[in-house]
VEXDREN-974971 format. One line per field, with one value per atom (N, C-alpha, C): residue number from 1; residue in one letter; atom name; x, y, z. Coordinates in nm, 3 decimals. Layout:
BEGIN
n <- [NUM, ...];
res <- [A, ...];
atom <- [CA, ...];
X <- [X, ...];
Y <- [Y, ...];
Z <- [Z, ...];
This chain:
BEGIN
n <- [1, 1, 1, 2, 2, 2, 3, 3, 3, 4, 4, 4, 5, 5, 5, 6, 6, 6, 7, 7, 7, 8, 8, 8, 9, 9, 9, 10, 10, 10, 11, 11, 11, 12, 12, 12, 13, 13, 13, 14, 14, 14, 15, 15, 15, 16, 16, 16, 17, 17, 17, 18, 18, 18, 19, 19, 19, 20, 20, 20, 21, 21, 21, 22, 22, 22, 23, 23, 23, 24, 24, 24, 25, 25, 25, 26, 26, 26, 27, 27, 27, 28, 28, 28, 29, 29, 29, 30, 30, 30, 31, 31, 31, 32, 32, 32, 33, 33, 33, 34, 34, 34, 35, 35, 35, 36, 36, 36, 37, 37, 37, 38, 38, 38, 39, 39, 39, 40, 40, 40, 41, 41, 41, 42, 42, 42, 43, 43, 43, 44, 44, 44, 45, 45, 45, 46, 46, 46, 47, 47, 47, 48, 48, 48, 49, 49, 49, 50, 50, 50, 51, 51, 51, 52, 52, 52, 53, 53, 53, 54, 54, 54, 55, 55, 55, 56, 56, 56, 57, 57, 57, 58, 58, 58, 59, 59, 59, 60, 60, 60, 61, 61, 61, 62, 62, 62, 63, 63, 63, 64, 64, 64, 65, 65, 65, 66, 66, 66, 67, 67, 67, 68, 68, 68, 69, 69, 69, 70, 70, 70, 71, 71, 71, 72, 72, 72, 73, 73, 73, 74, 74, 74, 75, 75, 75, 76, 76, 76, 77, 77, 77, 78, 78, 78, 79, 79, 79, 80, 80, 80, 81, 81, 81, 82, 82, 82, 83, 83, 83, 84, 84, 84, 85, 85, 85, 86, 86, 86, 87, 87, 87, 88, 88, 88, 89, 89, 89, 90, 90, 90, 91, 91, 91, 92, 92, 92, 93, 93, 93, 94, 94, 94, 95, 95, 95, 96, 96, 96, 97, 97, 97, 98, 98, 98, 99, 99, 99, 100, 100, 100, 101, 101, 101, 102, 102, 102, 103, 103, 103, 104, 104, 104, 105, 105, 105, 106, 106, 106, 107, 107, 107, 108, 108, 108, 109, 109, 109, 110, 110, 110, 111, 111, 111, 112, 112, 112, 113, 113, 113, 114, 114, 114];
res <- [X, X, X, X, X, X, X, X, X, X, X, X, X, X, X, X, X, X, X, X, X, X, X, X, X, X, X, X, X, X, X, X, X, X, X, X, X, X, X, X, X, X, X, X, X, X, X, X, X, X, X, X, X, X, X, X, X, X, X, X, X, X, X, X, X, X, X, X, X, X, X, X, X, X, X, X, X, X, X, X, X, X, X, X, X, X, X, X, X, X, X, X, X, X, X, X, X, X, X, X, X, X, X, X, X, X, X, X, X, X, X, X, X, X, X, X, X, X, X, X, X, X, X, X, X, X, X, X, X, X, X, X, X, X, X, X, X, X, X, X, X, X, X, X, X, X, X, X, X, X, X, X, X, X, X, X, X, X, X, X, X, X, X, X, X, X, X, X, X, X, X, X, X, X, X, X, X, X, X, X, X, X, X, X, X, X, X, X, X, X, X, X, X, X, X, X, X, X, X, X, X, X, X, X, X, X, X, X, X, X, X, X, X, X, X, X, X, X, X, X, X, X, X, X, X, X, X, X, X, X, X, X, X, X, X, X, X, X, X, X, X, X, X, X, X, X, X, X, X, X, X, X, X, X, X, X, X, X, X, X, X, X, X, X, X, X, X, X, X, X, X, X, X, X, X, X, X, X, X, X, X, X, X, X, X, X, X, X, X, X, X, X, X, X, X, X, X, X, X, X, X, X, X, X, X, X, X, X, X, X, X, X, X, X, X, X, X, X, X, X, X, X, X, X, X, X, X, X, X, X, X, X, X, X, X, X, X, X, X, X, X, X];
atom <- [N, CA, C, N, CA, C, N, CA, C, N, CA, C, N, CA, C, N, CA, C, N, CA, C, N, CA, C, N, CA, C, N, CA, C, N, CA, C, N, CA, C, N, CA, C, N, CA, C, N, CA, C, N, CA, C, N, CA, C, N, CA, C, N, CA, C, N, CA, C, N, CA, C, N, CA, C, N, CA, C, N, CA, C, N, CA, C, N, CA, C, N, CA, C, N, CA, C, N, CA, C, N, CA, C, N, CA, C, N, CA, C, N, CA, C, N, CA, C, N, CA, C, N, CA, C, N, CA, C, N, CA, C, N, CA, C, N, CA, C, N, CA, C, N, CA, C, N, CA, C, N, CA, C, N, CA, C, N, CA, C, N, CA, C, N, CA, C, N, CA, C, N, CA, C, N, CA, C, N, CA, C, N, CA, C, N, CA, C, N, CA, C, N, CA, C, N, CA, C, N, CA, C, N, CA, C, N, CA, C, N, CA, C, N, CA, C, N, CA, C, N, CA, C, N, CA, C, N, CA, C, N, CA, C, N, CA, C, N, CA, C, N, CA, C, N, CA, C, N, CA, C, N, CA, C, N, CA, C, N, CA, C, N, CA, C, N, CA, C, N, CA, C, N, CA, C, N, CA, C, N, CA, C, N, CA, C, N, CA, C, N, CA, C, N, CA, C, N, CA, C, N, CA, C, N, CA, C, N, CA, C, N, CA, C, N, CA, C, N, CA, C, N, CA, C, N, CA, C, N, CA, C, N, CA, C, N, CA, C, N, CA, C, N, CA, C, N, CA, C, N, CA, C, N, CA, C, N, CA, C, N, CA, C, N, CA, C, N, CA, C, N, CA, C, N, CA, C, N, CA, C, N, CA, C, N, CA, C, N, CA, C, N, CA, C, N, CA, C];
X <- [1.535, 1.528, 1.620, 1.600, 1.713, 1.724, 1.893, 1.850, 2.019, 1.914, 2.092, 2.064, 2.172, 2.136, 1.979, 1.936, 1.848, 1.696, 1.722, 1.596, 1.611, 1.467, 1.495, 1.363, 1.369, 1.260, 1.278, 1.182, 1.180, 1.064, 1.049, 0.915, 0.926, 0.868, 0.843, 0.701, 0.724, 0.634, 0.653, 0.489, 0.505, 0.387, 0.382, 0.269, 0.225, 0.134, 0.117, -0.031, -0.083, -0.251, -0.338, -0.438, -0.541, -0.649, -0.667, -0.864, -0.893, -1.016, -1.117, -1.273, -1.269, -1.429, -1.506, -1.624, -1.711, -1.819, -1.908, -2.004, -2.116, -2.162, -2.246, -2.211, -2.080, -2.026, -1.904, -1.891, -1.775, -1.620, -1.526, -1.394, -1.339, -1.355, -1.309, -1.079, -1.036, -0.892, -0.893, -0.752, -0.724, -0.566, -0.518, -0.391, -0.394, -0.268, -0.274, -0.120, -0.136, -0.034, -0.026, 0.126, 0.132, 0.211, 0.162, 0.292, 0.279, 0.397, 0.364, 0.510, 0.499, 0.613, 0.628, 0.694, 0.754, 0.864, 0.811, 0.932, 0.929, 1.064, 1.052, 1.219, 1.167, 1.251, 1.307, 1.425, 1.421, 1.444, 1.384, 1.371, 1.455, 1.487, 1.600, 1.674, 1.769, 1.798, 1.666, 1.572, 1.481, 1.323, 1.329, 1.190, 1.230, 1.076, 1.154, 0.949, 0.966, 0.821, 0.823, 0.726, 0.698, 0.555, 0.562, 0.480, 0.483, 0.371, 0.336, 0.230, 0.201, 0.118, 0.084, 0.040, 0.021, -0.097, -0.078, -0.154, -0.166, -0.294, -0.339, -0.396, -0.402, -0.499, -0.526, -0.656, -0.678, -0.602, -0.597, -0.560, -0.642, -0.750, -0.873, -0.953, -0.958, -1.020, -0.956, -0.926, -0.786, -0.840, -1.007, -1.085, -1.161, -1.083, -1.145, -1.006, -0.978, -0.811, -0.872, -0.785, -0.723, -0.605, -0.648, -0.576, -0.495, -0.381, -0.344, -0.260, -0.274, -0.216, -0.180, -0.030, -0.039, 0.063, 0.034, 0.156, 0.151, 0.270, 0.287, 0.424, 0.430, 0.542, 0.578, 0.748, 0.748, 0.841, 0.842, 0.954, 1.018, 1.113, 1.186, 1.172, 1.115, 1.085, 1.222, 1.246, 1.365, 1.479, 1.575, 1.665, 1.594, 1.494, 1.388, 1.235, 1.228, 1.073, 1.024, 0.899, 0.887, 0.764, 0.667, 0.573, 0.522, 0.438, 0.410, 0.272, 0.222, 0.080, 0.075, -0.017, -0.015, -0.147, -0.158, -0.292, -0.294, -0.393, -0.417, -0.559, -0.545, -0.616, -0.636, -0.750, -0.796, -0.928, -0.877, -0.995, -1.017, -1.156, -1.120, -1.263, -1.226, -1.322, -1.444, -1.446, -1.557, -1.552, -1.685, -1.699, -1.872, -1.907, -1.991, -2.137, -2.265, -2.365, -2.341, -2.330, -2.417, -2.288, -2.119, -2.011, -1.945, -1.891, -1.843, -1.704, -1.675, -1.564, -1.432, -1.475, -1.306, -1.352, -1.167, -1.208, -1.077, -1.068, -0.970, -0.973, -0.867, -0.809, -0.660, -0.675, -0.562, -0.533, -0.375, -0.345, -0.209, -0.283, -0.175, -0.093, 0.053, 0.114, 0.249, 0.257, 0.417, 0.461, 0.572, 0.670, 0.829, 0.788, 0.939, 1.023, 1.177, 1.275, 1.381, 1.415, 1.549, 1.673];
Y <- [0.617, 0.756, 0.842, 0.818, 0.905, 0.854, 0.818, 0.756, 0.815, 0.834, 0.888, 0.786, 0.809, 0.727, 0.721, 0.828, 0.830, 0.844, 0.838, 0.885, 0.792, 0.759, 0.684, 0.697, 0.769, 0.738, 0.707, 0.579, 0.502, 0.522, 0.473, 0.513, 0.332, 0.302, 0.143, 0.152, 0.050, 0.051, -0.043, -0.108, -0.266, -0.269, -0.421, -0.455, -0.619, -0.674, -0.779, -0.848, -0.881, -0.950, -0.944, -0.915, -0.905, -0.983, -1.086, -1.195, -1.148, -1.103, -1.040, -1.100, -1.184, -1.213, -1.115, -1.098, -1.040, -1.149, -1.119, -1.185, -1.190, -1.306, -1.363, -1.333, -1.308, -1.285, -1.412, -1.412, -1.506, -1.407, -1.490, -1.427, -1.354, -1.195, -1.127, -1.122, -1.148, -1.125, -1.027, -0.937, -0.825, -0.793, -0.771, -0.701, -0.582, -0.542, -0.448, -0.362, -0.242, -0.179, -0.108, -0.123, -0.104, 0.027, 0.153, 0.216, 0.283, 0.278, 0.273, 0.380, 0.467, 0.523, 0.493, 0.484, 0.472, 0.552, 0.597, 0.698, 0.634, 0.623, 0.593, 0.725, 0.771, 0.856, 0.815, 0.796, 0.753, 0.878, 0.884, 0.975, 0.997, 0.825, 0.866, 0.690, 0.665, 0.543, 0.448, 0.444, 0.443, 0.451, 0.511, 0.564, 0.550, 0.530, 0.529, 0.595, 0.680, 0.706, 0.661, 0.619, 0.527, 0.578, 0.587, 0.653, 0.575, 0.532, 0.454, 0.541, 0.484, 0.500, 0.401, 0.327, 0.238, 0.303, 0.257, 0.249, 0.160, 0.054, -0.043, -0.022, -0.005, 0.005, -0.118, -0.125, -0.224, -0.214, -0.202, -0.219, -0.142, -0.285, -0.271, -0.150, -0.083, 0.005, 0.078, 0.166, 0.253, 0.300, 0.318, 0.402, 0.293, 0.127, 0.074, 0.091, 0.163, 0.136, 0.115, 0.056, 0.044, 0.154, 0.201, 0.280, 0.247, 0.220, 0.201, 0.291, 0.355, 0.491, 0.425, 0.434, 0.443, 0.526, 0.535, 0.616, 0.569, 0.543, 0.493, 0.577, 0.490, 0.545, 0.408, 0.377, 0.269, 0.294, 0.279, 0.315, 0.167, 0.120, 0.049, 0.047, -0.083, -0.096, -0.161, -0.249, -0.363, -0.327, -0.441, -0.453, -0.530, -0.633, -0.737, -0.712, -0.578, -0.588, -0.444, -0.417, -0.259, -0.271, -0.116, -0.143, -0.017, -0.056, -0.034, 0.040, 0.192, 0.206, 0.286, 0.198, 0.278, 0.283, 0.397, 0.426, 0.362, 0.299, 0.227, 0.315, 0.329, 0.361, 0.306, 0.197, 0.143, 0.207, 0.252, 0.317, 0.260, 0.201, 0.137, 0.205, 0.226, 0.326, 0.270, 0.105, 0.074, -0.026, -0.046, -0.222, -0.257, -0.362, -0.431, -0.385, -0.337, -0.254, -0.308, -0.247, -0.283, -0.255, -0.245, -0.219, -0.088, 0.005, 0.141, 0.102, 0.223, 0.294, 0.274, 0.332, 0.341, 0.271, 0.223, 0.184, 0.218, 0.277, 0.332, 0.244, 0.225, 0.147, 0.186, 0.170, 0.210, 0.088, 0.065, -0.119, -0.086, -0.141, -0.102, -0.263, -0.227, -0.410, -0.393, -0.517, -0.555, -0.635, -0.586, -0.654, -0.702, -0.860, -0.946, -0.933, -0.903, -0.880, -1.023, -1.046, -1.154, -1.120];
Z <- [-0.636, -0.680, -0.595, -0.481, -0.337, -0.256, -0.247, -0.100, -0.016, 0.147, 0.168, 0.313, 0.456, 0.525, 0.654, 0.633, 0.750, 0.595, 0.473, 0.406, 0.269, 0.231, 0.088, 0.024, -0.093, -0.188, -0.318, -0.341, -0.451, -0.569, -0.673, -0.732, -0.843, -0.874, -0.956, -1.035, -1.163, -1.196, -1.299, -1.343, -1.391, -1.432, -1.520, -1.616, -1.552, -1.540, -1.538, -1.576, -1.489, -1.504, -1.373, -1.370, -1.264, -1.293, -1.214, -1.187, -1.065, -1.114, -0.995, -0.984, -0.904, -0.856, -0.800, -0.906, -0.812, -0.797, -0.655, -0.591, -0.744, -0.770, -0.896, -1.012, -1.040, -1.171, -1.231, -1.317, -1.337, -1.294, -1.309, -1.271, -1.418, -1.382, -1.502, -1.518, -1.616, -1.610, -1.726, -1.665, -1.782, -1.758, -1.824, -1.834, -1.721, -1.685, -1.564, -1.568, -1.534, -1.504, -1.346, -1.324, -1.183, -1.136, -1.062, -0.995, -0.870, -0.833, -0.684, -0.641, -0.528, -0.462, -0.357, -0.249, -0.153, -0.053, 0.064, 0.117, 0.264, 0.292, 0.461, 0.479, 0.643, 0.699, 0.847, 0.848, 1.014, 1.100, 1.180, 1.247, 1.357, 1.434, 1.513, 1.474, 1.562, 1.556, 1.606, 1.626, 1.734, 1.655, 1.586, 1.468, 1.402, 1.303, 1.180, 1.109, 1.039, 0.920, 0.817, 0.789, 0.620, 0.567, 0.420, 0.360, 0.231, 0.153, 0.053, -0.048, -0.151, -0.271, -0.374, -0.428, -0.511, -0.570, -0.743, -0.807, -0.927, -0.910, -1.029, -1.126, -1.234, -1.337, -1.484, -1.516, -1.556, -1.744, -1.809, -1.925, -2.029, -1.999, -2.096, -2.069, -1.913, -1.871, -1.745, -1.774, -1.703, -1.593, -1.604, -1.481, -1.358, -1.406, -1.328, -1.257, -1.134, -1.087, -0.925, -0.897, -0.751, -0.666, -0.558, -0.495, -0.360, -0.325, -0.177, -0.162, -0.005, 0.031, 0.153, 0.210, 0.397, 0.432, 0.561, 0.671, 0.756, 0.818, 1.002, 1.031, 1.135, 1.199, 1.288, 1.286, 1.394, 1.506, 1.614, 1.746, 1.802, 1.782, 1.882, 2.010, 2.112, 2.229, 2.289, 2.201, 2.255, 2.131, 2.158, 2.047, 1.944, 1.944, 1.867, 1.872, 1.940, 1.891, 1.889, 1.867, 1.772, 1.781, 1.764, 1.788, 1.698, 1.569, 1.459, 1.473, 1.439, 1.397, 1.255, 1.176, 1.023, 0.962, 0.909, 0.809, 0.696, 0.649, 0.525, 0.449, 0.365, 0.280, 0.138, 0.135, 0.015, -0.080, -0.192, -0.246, -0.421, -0.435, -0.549, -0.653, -0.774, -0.839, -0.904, -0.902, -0.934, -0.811, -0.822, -0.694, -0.712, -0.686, -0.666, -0.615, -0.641, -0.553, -0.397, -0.329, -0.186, -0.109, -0.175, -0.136, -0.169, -0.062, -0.019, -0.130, -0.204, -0.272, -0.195, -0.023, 0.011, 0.178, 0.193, 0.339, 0.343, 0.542, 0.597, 0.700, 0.781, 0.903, 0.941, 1.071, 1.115, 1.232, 1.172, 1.222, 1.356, 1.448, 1.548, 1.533, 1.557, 1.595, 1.671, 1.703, 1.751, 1.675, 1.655, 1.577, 1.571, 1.584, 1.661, 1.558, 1.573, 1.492, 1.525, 1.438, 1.490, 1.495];
């Protein structure tokens, strides 16, 4: 969609199939549509911000969807390694009794480059 050298945003989107087990159910499959955006900004030679969105939806039922959201940010330690913390946000509109709607985490890492 834009991209120049320090910034890029993209947007995609797609059809395919989803099987989902739930706990004492058989494995339901349905047709699926997919879209998702994407933005990362570098901030210096050194940083870099990333920002996501996804969205799944079922076919047969548009309100059963899936949600993934994140943000991080990553900084260069070395010339090969980096050290990554990002928000995840999973939020899904139906689920199973006894299981929460949304879960958040935030994933710290290092990360070896070659």
């Amino acid at each position: 969609l834009a991209e120049t050298d320090a910034t890029t945003l993209s947007i995609d989107a797609g059809v395919g199939g989803v099987w989902e087990k739930k706990p004492l159910f058989d494995v339901q499959a349905s047709g699926a549509t997919a879209f998702s955006e994407k933005f990362v900004k570098k901030l210096s030679s050194s940083a870099t911000l990333t920002q996501g969105l996804t969205a799944l939806y079922r076919t047969e039922d548009f309100g059963n969807a899936l949600y993934v959201f994140n943000a991080g940010v990553a900084a260069s330690l070395t010339a090969h390694t980096q050290v990554k913390v990002e928000l995840l946000d999973i939020y899904k509109r139906r689920v199973a009794p006894g299981f929460e709607n949304n879960d958040v985490a935030v994933i710290v890492g290092l990360v070896f480059k070659r």
